[in-house]
TORKOL-4160 file (C-alpha; in steps of 0.2 Angstrom, whole numbers, padded with zeros to 4 digits, m for minus):
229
<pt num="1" X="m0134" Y="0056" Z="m0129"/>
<pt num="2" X="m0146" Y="0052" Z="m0114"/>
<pt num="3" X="m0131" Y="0043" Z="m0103"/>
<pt num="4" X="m0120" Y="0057" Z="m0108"/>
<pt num="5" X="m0124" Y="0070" Z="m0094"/>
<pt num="6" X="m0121" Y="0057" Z="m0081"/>
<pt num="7" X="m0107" Y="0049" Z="m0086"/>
<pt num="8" X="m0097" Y="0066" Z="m0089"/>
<pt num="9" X="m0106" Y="0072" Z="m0070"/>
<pt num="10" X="m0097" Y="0053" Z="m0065"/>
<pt num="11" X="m0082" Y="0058" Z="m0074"/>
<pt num="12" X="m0079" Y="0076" Z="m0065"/>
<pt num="13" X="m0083" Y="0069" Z="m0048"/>
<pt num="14" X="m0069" Y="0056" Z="m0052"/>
<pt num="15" X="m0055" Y="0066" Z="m0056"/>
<pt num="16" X="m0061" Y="0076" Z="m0042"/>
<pt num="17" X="m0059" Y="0062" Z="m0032"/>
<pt num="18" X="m0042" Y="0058" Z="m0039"/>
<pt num="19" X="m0036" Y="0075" Z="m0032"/>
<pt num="20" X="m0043" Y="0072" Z="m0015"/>
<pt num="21" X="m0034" Y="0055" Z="m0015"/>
<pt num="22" X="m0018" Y="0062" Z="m0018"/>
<pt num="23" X="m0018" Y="0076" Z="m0009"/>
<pt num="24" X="m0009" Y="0066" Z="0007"/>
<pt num="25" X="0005" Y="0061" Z="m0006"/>
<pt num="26" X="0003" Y="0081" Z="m0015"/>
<pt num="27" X="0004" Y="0089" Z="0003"/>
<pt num="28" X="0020" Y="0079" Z="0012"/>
<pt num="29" X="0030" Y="0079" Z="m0006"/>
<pt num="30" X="0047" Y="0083" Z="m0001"/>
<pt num="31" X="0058" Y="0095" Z="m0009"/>
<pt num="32" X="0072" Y="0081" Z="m0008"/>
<pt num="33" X="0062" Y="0067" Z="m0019"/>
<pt num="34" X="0064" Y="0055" Z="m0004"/>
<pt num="35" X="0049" Y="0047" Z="0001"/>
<pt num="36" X="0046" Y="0039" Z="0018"/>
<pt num="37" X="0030" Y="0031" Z="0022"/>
<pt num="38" X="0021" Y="0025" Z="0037"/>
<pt num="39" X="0020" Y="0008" Z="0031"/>
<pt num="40" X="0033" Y="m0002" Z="0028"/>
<pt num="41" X="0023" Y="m0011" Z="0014"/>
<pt num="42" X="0021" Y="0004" Z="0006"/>
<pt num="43" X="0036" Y="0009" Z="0008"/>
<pt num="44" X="0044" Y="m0009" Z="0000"/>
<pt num="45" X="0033" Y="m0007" Z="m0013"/>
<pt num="46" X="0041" Y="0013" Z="m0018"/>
<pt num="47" X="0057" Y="0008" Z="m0017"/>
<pt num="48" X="0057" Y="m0008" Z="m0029"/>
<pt num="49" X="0046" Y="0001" Z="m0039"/>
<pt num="50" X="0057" Y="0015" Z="m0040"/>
<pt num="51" X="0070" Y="0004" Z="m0043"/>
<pt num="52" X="0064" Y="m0006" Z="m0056"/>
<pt num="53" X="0059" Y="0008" Z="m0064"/>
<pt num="54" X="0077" Y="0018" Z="m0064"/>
<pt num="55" X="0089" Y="0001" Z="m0065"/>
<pt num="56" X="0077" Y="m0012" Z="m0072"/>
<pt num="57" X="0080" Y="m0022" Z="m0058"/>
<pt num="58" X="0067" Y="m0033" Z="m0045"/>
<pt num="59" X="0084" Y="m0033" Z="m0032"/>
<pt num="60" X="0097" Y="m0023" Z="m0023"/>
<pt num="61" X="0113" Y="m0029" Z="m0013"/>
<pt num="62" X="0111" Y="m0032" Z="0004"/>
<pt num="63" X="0121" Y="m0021" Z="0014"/>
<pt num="64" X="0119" Y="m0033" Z="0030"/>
<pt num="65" X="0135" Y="m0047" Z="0032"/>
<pt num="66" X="0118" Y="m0058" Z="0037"/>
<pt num="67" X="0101" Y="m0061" Z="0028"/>
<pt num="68" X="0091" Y="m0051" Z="0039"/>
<pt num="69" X="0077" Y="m0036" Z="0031"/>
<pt num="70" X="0063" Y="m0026" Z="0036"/>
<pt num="71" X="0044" Y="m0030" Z="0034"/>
<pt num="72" X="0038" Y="m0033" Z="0018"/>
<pt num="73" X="0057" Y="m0035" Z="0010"/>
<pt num="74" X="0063" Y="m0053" Z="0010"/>
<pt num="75" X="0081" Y="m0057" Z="0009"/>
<pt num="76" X="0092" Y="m0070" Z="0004"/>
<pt num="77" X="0108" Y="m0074" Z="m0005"/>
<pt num="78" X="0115" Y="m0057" Z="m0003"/>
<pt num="79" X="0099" Y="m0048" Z="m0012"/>
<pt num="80" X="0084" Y="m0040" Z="m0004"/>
<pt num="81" X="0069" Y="m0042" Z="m0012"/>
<pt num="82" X="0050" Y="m0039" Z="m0013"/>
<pt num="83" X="0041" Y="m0049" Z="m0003"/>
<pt num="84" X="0024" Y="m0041" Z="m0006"/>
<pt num="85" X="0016" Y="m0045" Z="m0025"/>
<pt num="86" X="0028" Y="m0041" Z="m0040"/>
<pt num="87" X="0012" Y="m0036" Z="m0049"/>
<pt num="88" X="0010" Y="m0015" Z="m0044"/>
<pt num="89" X="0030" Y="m0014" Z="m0043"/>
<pt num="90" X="0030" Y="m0019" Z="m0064"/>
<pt num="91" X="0013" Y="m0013" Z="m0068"/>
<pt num="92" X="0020" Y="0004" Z="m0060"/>
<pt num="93" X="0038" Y="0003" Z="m0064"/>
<pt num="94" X="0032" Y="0003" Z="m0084"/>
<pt num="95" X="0023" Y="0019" Z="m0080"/>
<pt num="96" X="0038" Y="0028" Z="m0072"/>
<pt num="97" X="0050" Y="0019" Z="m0087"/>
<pt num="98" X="0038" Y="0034" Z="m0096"/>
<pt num="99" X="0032" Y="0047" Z="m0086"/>
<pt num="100" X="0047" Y="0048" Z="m0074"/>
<pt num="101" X="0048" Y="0042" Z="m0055"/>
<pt num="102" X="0036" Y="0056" Z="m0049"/>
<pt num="103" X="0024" Y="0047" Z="m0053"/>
<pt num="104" X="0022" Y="0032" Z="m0045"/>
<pt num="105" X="0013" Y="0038" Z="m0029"/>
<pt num="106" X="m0002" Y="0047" Z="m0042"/>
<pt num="107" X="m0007" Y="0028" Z="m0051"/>
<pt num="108" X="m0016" Y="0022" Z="m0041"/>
<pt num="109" X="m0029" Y="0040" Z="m0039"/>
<pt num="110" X="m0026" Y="0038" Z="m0057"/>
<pt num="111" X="m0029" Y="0022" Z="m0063"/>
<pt num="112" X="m0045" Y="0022" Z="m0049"/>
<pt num="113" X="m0054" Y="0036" Z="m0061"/>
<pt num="114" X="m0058" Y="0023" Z="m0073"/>
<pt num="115" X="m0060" Y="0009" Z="m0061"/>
<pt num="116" X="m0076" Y="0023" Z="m0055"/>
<pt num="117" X="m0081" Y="0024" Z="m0074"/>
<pt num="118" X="m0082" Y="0006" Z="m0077"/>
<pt num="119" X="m0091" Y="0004" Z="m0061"/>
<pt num="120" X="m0104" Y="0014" Z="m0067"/>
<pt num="121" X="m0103" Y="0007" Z="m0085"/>
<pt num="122" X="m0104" Y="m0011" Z="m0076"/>
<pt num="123" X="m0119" Y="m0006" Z="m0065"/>
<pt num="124" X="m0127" Y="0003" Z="m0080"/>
<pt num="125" X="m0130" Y="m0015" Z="m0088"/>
<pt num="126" X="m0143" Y="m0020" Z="m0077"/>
<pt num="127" X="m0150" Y="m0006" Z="m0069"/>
<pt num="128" X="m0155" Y="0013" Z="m0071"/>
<pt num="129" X="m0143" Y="0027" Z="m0075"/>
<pt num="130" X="m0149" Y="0036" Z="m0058"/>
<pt num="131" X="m0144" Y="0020" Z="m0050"/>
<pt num="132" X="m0128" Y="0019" Z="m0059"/>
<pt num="133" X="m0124" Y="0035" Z="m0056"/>
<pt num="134" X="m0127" Y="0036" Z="m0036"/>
<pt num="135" X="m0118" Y="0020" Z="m0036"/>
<pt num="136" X="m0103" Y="0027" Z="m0043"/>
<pt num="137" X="m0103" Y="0040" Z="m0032"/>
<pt num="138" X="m0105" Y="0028" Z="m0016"/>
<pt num="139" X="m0090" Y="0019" Z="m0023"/>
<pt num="140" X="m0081" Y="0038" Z="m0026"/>
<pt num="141" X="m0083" Y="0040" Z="m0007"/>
<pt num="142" X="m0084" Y="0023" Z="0002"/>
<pt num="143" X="m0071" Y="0024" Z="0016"/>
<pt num="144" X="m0062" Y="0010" Z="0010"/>
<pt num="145" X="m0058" Y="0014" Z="m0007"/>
<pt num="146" X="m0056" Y="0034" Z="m0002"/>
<pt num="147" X="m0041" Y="0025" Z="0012"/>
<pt num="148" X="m0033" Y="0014" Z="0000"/>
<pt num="149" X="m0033" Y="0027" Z="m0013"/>
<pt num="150" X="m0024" Y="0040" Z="0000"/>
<pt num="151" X="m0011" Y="0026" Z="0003"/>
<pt num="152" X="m0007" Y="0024" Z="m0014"/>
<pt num="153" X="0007" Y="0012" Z="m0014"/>
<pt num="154" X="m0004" Y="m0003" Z="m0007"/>
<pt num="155" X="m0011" Y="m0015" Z="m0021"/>
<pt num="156" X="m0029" Y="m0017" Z="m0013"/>
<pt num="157" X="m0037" Y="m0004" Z="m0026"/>
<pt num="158" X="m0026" Y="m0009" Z="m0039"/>
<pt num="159" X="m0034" Y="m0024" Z="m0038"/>
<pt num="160" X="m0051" Y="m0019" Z="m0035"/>
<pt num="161" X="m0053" Y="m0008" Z="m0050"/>
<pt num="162" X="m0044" Y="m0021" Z="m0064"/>
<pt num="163" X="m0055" Y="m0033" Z="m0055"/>
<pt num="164" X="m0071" Y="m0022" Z="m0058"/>
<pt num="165" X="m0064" Y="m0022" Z="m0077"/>
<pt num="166" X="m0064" Y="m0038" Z="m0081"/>
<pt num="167" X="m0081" Y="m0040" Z="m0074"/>
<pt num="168" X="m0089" Y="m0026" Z="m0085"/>
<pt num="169" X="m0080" Y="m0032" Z="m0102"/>
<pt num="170" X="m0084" Y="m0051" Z="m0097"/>
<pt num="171" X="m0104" Y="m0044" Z="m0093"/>
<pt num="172" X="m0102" Y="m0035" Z="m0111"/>
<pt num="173" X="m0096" Y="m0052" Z="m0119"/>
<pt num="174" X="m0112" Y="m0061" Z="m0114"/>
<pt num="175" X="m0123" Y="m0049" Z="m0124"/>
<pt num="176" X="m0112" Y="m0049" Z="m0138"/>
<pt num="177" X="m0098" Y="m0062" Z="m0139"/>
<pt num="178" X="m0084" Y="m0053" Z="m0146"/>
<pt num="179" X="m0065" Y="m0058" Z="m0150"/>
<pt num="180" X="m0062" Y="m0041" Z="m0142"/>
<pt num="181" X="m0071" Y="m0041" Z="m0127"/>
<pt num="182" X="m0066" Y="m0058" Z="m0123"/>
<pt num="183" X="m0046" Y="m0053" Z="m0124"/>
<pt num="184" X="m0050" Y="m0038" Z="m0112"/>
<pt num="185" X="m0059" Y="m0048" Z="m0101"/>
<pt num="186" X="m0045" Y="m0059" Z="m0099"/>
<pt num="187" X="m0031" Y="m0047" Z="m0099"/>
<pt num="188" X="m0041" Y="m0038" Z="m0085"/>
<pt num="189" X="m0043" Y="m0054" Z="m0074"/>
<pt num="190" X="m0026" Y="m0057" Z="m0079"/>
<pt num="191" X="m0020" Y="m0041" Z="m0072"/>
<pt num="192" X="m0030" Y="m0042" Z="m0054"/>
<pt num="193" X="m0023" Y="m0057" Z="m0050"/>
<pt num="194" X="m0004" Y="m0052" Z="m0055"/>
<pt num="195" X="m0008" Y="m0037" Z="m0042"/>
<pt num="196" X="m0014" Y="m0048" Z="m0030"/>
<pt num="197" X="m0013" Y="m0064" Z="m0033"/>
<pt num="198" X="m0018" Y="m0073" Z="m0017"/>
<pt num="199" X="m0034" Y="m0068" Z="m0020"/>
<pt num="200" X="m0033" Y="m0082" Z="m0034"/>
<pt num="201" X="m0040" Y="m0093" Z="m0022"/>
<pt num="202" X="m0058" Y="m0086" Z="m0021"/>
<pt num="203" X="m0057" Y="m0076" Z="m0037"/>
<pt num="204" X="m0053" Y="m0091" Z="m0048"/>
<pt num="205" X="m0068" Y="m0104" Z="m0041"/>
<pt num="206" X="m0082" Y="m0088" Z="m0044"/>
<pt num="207" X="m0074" Y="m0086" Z="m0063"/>
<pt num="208" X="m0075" Y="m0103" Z="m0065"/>
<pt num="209" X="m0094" Y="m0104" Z="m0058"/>
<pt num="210" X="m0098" Y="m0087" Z="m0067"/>
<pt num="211" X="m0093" Y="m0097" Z="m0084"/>
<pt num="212" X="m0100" Y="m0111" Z="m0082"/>
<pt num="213" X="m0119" Y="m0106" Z="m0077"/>
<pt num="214" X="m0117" Y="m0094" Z="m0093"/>
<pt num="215" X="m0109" Y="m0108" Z="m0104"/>
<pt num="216" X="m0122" Y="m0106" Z="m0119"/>
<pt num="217" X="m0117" Y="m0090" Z="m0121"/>
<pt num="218" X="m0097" Y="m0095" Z="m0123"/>
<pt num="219" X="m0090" Y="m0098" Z="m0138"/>
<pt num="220" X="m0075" Y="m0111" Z="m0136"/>
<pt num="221" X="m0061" Y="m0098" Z="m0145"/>
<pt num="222" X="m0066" Y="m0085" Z="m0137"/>
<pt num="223" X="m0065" Y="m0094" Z="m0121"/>
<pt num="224" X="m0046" Y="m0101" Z="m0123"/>
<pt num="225" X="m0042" Y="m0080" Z="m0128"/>
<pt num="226" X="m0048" Y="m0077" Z="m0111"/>
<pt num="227" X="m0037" Y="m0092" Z="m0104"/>
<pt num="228" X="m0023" Y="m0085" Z="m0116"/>
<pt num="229" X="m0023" Y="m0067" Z="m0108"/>
């Protein structure tokens, strides 16, 4: 009951938050339902998401006699393509297959109002809840994340919140090893690298150093569940 007050306070400031972010995408919605964006990345990105979504399709025919595309698009063999991570354009997608197209330019406000809680959940485990809290709100408001968060179709936050995640359930399951928390963990790395998965190269070596300096506290199931997801 004592964490309660601040993790609700945590809670309304993120969903606050999640409106500020949007309200670039809210204010310059278009009565037609196109979307333009600055960014050709982002705007890749919105239209193979959008695609997938409506034709269950990573591809479109090229209408150019020569294979030729835009930033971020790649073509070849008649198609264009992505040529940005497939990860945000399924992740996405699956969310517009329910909720409808309009909603792809609102995940990622979205999906950062748990990547907030979590940050506080995770800074909670080894300090105060003041600490915890004021961190949260840092993170709420750090220029980065408010930026990336505005241009919702880049897969920098994306990443950064499943990362956060991971780390939390992985900080849980050294406390208390857990068939549970060892899946989550694992489906959360999992899903950061699939958003972004260069960052496999750096992310990989620290889980693999972060595992090993707390091996006595790894159960060898649990461990291929973490592998397996």
């Amino acid at each position: 009951m004592k964490e309660k007050p601040y993790f609700l306070l945590i809670l309304a400031a993120a969903i606050l938050m999640a409106f500020v972010y949007g309200w670039l995408n809210i204010a310059t919605a278009p009565n037609s339902g196109a979307r333009i964006f600055n960014s050709p990345d982002e705007m890749a990105n919105f239209y193979f998401t959008k695609n997938f979504a409506e034709n269950n399709k990573f591809f479109v025919a090229n209408p150019l006699p020569v294979n030729l595309g835009p930033r971020a698009v790649l073509a070849e063999n008649g198609e264009l393509k992505s040529g940005s991570f497939l990860g945000i354009i399924l992740i996405y997608g699956i969310f517009a297959k329910i909720f409808g197209s309009g909603i792809i330019i609102y995940l990622t406000p979205l999906i950062s109002i748990f990547g907030v809680l979590f940050f506080y959940k995770f800074i909670r485990e080894f300090f105060s809840q003041k600490i915890a809290f004021i961190s949260a709100l840092l993170l709420l408001t750090h220029p980065a994340y408010w930026y990336y968060n505005s241009r919702s179709m880049f897969h920098n936050v994306l990443f950064i919140n499943f990362l956060i995640i991971a780390f939390y359930w992985l900080v849980v399951y050294f406390k208390k090893p857990a068939y549970s928390r060892a899946a989550l963990a694992g489906l959360f790395f999992g899903l950061a690298i699939f958003a972004r998965t260069a960052e496999a190269l750096w992310l990989v070596p620290v889980l693999v150093a972060v595992l090993t300096t707390n091996q006595k506290k790894i159960k060898l199931p649990h461990l291929a569940v973490v592998l397996l997801f």
